[in-house]
Steps between C-alpha positions, in 0.01 A plus 500: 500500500480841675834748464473722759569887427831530628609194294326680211672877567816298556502374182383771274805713629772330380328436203440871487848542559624215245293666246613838582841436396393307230319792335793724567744306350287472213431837461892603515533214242224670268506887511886498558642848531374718770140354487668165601563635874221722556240189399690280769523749759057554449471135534734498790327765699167388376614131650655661856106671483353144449729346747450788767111429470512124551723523773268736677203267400752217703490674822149596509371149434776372755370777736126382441604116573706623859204657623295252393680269698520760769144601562238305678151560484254730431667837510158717384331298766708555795523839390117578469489315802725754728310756333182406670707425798584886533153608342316353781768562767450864419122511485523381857713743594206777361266304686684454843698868442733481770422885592103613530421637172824367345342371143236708303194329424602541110829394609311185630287443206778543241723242723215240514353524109917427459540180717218389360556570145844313565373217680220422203793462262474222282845352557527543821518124694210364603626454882604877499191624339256333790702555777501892362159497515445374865756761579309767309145413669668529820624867434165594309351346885745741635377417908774311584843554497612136582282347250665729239832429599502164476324473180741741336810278677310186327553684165843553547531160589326361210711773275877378640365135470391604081889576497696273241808490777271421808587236708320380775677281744226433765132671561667747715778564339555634102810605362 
């Protein structure tokens, strides 16, 4: 049988705390005098320091279990995946400047060895990583402007669809 932490912490604090008071009654028993107080009130504090840390132990793991229960999917993933969403959205922009002259050509270069440096990433989904590609090639083509657009709006596509919340309702219409 499998106690689960909680159960565990639970436990060991008020036996910590049973044990506490055990030890400082017995040490006002022993020393008597003036030792007899200062030994209970170490074990007291030292027990209230015990008990403080097990308590905050508590929360954490209950924190850990909420957001487990919380949070779906693949949150690196989806991350890495908007990443190369905006990586390649802005190495089109370098390539189809909206003003003549708009993007440097090491402005260009450094924008394209980053998309595709993101979009080679090993955990990035497969669907994401292809569709990134096509989009890529179709930038690196750089003739037309159509082409590019709709391979980049196929990225973004396959990106929001990579989503752990995405919910599509019919072919035309996601949520």
């Amino acid at each position: 049988m499998r106690v689960p932490p909680s159960t565990r912490l639970y436990a060991g604090l008020a036996l910590l705390t049973v044990c506490a008071g055990a030890v400082g009654s017995y040490a006002g028993l022993v020393l008597g005098g003036w030792w007899g107080p200062g030994a209970g009130g170490v074990a007291g504090v030292g027990a209230v320091l015990l008990c403080a840390r097990i308590t905050i132990s508590l929360c954490r793991l209950q924190t850990e279990a909420h957001l487990k229960r919380i949070v779906v999917g693949d949150g690196k993933a989806e991350a890495t995946a908007d990443a190369v969403l905006r990586a390649v959205t802005l190495y089109e922009a370098a390539v189809f400047p909206l003003t003549p002259g708009g993007a440097s050509i090491k402005e260009r270069q450094t924008r394209r060895s980053i998309a595709y440096q993101l979009a080679a990433y090993d955990d990035l989904p497969l669907s994401v990583r292809v569709t990134a590609a096509e989009a890529l090639e179709a930038i690196d083509q750089g003739r037309d402007t159509k082409r590019t657009q709709a391979a980049v709006r196929a990225l973004a596509q396959t990106v929001r669809e990579c989503r752990a919340g995405h919910v599509s309702i019919r072919d035309e219409q996601t949520s």
